[in-house]
mmCIF file of the C-alpha atoms, coordinates in Angstrom:
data_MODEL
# 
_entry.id   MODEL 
# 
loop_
_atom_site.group_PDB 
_atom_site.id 
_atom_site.type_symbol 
_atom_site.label_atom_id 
_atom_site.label_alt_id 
_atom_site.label_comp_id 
_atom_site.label_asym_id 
_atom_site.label_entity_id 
_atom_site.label_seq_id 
_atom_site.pdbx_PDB_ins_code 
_atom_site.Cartn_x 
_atom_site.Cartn_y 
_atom_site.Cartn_z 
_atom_site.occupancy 
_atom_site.B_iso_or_equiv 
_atom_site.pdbx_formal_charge 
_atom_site.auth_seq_id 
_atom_site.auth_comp_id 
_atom_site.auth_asym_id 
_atom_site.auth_atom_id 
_atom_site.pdbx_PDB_model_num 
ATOM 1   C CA . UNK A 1 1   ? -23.266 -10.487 -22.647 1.00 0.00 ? 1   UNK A CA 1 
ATOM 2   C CA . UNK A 1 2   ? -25.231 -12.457 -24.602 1.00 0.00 ? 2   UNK A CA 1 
ATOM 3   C CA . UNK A 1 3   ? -27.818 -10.996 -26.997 1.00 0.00 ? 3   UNK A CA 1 
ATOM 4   C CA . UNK A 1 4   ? -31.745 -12.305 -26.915 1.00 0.00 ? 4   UNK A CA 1 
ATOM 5   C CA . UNK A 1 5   ? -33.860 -12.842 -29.757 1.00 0.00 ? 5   UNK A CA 1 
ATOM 6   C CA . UNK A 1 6   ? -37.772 -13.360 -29.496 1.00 0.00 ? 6   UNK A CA 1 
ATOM 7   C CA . UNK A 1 7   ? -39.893 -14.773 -32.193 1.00 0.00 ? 7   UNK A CA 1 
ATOM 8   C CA . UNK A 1 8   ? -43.864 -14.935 -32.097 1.00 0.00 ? 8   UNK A CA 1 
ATOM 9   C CA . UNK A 1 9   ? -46.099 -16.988 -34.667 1.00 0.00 ? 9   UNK A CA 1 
ATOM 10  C CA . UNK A 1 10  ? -49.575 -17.965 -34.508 1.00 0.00 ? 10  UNK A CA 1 
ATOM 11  C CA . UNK A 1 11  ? -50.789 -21.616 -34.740 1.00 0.00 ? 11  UNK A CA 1 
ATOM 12  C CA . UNK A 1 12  ? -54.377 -21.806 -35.511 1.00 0.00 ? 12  UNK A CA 1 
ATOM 13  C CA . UNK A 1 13  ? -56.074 -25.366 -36.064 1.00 0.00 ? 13  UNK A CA 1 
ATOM 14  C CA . UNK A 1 14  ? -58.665 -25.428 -38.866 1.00 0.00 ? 14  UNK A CA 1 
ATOM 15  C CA . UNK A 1 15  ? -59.370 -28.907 -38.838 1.00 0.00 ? 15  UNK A CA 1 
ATOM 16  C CA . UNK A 1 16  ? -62.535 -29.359 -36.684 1.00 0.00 ? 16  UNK A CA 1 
ATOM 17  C CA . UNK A 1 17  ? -65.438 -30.645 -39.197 1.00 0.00 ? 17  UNK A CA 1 
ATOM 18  C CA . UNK A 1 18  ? -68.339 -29.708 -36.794 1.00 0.00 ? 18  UNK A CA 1 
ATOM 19  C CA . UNK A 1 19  ? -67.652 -31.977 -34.038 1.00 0.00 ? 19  UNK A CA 1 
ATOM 20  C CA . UNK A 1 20  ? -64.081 -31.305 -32.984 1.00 0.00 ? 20  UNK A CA 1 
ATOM 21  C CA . UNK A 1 21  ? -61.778 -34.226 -31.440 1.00 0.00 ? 21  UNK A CA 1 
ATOM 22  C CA . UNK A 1 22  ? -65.228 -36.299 -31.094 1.00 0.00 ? 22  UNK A CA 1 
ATOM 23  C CA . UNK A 1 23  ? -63.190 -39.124 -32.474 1.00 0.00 ? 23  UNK A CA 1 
ATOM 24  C CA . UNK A 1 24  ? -59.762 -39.922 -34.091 1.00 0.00 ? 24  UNK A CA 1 
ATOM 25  C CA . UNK A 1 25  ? -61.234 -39.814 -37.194 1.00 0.00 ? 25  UNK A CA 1 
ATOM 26  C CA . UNK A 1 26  ? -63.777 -37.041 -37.102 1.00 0.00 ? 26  UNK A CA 1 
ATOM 27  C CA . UNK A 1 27  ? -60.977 -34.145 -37.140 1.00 0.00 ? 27  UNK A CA 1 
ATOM 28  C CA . UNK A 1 28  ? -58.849 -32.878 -39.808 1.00 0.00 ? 28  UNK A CA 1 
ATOM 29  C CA . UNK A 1 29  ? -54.915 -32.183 -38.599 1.00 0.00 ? 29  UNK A CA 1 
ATOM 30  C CA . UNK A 1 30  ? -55.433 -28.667 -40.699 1.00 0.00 ? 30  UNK A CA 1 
ATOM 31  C CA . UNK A 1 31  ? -53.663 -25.585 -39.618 1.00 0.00 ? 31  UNK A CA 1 
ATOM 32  C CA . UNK A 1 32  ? -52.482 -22.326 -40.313 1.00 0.00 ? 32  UNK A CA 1 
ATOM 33  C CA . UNK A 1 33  ? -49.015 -20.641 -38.797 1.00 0.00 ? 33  UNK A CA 1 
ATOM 34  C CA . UNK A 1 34  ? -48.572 -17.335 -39.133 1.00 0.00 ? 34  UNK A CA 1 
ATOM 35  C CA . UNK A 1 35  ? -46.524 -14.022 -38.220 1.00 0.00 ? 35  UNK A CA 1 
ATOM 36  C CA . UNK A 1 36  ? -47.412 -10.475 -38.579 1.00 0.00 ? 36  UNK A CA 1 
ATOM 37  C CA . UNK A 1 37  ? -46.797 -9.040  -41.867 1.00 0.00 ? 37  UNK A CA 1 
ATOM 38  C CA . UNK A 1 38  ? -45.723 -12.752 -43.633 1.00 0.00 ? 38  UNK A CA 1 
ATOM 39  C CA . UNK A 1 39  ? -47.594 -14.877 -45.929 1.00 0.00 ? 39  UNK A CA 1 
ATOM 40  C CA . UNK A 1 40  ? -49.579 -17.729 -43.875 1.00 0.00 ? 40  UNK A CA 1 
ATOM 41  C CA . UNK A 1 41  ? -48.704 -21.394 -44.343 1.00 0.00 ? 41  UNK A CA 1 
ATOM 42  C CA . UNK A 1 42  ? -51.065 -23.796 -44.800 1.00 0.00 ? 42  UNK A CA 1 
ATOM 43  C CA . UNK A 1 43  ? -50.311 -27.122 -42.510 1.00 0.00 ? 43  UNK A CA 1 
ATOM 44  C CA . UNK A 1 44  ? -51.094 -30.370 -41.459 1.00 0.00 ? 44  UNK A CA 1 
ATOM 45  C CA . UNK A 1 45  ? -49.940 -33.696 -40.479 1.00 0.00 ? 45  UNK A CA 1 
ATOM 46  C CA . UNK A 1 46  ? -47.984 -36.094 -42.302 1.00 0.00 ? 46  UNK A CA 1 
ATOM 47  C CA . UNK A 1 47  ? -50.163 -38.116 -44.720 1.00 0.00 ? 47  UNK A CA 1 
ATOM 48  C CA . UNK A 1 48  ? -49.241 -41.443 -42.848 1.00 0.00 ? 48  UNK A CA 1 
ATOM 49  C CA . UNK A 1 49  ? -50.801 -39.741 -39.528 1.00 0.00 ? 49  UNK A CA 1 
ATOM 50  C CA . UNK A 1 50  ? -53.875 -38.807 -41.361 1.00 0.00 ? 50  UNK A CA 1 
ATOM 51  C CA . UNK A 1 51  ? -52.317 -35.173 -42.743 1.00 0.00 ? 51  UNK A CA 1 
ATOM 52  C CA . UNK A 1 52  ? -53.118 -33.477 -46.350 1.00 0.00 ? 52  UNK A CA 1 
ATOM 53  C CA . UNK A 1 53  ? -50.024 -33.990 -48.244 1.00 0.00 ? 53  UNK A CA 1 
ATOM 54  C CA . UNK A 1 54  ? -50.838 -30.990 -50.088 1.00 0.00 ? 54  UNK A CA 1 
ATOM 55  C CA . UNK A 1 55  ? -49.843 -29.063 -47.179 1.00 0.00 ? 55  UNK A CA 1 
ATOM 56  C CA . UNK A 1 56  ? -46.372 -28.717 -45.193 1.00 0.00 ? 56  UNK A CA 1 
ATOM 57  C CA . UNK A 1 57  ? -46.208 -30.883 -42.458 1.00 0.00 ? 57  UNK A CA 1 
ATOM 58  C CA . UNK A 1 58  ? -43.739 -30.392 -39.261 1.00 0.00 ? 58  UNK A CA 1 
ATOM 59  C CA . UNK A 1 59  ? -41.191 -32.483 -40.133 1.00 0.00 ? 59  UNK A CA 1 
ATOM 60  C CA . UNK A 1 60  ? -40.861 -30.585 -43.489 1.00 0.00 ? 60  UNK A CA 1 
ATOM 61  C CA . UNK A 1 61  ? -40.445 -26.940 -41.743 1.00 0.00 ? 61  UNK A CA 1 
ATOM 62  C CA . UNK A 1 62  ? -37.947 -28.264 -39.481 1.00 0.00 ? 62  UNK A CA 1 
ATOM 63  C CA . UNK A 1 63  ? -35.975 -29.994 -42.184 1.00 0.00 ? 63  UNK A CA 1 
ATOM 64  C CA . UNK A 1 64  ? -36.613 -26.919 -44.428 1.00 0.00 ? 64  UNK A CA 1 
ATOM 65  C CA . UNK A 1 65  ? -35.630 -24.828 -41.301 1.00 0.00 ? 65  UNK A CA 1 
ATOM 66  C CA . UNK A 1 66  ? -32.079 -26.977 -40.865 1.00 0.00 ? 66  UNK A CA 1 
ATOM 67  C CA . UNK A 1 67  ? -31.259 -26.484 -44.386 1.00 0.00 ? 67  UNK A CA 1 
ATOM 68  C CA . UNK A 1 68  ? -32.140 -22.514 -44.785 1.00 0.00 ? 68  UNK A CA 1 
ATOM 69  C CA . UNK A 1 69  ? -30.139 -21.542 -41.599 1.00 0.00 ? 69  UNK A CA 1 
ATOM 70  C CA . UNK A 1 70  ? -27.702 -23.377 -43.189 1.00 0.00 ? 70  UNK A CA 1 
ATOM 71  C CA . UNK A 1 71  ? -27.521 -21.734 -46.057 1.00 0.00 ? 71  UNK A CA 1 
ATOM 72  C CA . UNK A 1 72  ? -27.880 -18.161 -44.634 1.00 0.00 ? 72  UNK A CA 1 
ATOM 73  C CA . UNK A 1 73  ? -24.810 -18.521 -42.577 1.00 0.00 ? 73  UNK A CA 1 
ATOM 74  C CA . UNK A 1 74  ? -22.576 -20.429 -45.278 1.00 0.00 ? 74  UNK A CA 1 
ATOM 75  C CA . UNK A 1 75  ? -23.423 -17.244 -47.963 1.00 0.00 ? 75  UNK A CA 1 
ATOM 76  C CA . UNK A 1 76  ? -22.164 -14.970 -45.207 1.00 0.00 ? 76  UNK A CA 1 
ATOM 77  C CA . UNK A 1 77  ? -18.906 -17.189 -44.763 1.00 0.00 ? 77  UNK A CA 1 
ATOM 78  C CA . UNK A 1 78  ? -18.698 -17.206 -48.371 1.00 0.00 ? 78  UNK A CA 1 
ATOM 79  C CA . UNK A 1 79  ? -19.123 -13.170 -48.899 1.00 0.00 ? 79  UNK A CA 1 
ATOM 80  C CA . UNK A 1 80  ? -16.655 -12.434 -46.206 1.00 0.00 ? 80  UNK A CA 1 
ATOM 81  C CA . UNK A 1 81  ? -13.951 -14.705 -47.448 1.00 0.00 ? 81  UNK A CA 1 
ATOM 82  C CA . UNK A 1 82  ? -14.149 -13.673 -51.078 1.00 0.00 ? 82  UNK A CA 1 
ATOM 83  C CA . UNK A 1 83  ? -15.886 -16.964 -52.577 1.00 0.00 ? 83  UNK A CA 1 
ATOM 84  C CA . UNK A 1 84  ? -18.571 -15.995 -54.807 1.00 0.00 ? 84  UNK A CA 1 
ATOM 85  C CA . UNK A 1 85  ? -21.240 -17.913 -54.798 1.00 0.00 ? 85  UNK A CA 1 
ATOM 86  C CA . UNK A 1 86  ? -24.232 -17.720 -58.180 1.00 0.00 ? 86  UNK A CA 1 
ATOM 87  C CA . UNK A 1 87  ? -25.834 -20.657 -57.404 1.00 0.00 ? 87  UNK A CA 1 
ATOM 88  C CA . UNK A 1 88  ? -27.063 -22.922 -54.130 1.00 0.00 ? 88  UNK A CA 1 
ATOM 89  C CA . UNK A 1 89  ? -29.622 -25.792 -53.653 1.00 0.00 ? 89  UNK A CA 1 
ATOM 90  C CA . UNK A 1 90  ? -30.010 -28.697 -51.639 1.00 0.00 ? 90  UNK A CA 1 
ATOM 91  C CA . UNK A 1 91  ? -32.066 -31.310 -51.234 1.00 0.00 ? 91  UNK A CA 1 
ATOM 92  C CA . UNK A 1 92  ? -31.993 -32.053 -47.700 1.00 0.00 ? 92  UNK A CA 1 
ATOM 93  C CA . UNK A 1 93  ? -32.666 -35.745 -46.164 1.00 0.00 ? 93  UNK A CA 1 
ATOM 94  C CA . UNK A 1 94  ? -34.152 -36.079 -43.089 1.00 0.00 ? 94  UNK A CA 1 
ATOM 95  C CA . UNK A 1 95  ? -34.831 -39.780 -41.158 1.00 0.00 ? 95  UNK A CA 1 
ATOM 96  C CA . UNK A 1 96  ? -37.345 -39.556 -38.056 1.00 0.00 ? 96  UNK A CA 1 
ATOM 97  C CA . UNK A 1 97  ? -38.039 -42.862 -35.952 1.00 0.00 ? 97  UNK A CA 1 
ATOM 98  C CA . UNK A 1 98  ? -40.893 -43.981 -34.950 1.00 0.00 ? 98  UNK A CA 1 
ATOM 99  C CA . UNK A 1 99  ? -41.452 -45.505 -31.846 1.00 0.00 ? 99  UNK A CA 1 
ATOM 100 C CA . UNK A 1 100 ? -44.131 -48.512 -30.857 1.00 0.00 ? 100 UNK A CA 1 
ATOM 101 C CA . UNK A 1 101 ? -45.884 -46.315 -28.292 1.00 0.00 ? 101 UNK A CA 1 
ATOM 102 C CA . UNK A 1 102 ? -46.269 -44.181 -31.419 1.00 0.00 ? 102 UNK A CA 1 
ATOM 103 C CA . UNK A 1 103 ? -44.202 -41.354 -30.901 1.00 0.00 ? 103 UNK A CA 1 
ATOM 104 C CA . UNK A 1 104 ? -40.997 -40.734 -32.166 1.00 0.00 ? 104 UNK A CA 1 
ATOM 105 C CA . UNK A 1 105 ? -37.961 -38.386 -33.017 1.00 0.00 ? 105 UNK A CA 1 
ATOM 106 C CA . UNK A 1 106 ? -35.842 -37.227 -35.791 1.00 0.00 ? 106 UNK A CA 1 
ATOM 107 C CA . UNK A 1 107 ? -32.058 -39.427 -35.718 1.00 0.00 ? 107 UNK A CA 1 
ATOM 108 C CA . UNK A 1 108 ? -30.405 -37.860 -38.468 1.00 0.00 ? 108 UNK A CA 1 
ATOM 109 C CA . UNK A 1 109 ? -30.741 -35.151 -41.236 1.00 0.00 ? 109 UNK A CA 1 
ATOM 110 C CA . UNK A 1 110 ? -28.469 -34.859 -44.112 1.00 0.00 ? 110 UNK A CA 1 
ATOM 111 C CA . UNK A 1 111 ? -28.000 -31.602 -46.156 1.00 0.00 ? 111 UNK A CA 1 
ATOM 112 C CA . UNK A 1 112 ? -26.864 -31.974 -49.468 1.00 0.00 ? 112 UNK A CA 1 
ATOM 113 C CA . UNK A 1 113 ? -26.113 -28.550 -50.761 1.00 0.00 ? 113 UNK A CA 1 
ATOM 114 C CA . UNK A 1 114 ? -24.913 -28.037 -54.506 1.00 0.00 ? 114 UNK A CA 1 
ATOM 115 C CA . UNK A 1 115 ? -22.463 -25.084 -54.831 1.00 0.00 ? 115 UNK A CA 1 
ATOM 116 C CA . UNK A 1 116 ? -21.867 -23.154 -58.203 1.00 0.00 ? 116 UNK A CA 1 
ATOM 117 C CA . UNK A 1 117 ? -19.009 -20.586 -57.477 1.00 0.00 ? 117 UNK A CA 1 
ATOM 118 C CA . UNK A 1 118 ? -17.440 -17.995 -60.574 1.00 0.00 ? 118 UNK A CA 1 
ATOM 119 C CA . UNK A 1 119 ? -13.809 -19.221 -59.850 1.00 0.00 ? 119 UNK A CA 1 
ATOM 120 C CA . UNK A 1 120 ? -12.147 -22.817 -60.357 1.00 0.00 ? 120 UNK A CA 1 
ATOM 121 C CA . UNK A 1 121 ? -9.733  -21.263 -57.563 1.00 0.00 ? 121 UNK A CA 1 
ATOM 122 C CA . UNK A 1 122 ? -12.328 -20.941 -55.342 1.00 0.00 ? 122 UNK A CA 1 
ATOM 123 C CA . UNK A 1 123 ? -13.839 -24.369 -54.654 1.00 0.00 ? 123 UNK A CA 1 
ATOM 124 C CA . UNK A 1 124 ? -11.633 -25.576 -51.740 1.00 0.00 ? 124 UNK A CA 1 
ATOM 125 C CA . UNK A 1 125 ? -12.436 -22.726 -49.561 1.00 0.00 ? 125 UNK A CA 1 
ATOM 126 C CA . UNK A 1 126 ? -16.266 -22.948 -50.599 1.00 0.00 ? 126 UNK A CA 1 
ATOM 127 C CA . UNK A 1 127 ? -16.426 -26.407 -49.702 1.00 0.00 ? 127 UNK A CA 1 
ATOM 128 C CA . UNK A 1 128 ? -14.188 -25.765 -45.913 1.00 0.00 ? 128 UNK A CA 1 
ATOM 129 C CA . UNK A 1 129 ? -17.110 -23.245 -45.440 1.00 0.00 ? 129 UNK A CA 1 
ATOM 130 C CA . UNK A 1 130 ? -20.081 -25.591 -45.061 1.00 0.00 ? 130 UNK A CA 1 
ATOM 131 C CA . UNK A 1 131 ? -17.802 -26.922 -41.648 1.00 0.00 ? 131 UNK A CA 1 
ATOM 132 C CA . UNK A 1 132 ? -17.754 -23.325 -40.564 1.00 0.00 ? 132 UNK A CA 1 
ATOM 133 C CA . UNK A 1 133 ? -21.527 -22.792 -41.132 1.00 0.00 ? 133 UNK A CA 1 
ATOM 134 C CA . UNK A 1 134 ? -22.739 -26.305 -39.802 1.00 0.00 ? 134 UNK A CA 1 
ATOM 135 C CA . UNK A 1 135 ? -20.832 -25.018 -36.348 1.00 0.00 ? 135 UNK A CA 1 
ATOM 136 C CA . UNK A 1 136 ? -22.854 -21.298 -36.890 1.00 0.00 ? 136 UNK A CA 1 
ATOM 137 C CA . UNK A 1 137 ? -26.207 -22.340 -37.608 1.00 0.00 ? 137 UNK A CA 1 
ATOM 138 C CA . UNK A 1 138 ? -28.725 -21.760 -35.336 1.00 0.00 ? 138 UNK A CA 1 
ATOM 139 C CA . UNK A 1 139 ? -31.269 -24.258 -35.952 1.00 0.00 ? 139 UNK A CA 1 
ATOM 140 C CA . UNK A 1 140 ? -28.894 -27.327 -35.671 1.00 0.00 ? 140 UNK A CA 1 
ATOM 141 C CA . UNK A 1 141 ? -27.237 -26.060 -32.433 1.00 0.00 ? 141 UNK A CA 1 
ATOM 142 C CA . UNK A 1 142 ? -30.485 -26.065 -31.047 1.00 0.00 ? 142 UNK A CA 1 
ATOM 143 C CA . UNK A 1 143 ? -31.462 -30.132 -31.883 1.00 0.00 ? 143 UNK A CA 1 
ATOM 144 C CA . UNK A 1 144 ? -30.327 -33.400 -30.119 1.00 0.00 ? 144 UNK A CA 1 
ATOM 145 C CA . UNK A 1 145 ? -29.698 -35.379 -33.860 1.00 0.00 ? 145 UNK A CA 1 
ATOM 146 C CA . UNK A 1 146 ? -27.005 -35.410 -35.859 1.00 0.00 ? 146 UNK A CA 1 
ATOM 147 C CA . UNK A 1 147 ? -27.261 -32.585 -38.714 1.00 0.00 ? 147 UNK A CA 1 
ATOM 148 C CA . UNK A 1 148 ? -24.508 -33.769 -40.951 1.00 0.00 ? 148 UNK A CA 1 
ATOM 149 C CA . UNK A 1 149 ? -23.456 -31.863 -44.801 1.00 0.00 ? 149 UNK A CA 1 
ATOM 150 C CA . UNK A 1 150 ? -22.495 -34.174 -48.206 1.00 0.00 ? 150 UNK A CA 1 
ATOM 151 C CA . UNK A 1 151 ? -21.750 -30.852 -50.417 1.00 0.00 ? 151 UNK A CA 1 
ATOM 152 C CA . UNK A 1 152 ? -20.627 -30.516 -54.100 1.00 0.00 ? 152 UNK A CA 1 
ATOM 153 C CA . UNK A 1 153 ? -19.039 -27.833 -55.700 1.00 0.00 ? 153 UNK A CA 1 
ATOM 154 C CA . UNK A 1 154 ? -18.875 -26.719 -59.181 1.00 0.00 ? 154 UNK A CA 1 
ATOM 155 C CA . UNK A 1 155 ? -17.623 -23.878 -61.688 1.00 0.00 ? 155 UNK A CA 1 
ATOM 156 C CA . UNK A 1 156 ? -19.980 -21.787 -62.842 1.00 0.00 ? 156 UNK A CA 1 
ATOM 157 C CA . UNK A 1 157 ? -20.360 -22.770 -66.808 1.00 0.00 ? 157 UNK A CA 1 
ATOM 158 C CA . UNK A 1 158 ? -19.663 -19.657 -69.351 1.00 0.00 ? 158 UNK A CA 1 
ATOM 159 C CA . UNK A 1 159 ? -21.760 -19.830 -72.205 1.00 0.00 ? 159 UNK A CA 1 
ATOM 160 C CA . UNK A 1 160 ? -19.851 -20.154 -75.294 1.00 0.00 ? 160 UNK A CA 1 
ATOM 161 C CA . UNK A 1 161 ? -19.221 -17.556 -77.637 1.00 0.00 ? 161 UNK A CA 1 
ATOM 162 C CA . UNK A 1 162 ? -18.507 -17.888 -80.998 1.00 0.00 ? 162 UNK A CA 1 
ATOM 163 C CA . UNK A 1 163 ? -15.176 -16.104 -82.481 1.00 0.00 ? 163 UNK A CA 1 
ATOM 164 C CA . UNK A 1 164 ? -15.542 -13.384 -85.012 1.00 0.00 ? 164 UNK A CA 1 
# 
């Protein structure tokens, strides 16, 4: 039997300037999301559909939400098949089409995850992992676009000690 899990957050739009959705541009796209016990974040549109690109628009969270599911499941791959992992980043690509009735959707998203791991002997199995966690993730099972992975691995550097 499958297992269920529920998730609740709170979207609350603080955008009206006094006269709400009077006009396309009397509104700000301004919102909060939130979850019991969590810091809020601050959000809004993208800047080219009138957003404040000093806050996180939606098609940030969900790339930001492809690439940290991904990661979660790959440094669980990598702890239970003995590749140690000090060091992961990625700068994560995403490409979202427009379309002229002015909607759209995302076509592809690229994660690009950087890898340091301890051991020289370990960077074959690190890099096989990212197929294993690509396949586990929840987030990218759950979208109709390709979520593809470019990674790199490296050693992790020893700092150099001079002999007595």
């Amino acid at each position: 039997m499958n297992k269920l899990h529920h998730y609740t957050t709170t979207l609350t739009w603080t955008g009206n300037q006094g006269t709400g959705t009077s006009n396309y541009k009397a509104f700000q796209r301004s919102h909060t999301i939130e979850t019991t016990g969590k810091p809020i974040i601050h959000g809004s549109s993208d800047p080219s559909f009138r957003g404040d690109p000093a806050k996180y628009n939606p098609e940030e969270l969900l790339l930001s939400s492809l690439s940290a599911c991904h990661m979660l499941w790959y440094l669980h791959l990598c702890a239970v098949n003995g590749v140690q992992v000090t060091q992961y980043t990625d700068q994560a690509t995403g490409t979202m089409e427009e379309s002229s009735e002015g909607g759209g959707k995302f076509t592809l998203v690229r994660l690009n995850p950087k890898v340091i791991v301890s051991e020289k002997s370990m960077i074959d199995k690190a890099l096989e992992l990212h197929d294993q966690a690509n396949k586990k993730c929840f987030i990218a099972n759950s979208v109709n676009f390709s979520v593809t992975h470019h990674p790199s691995c490296e050693v992790k550097q020893q700092a150099d000690h001079p002999n007595p």
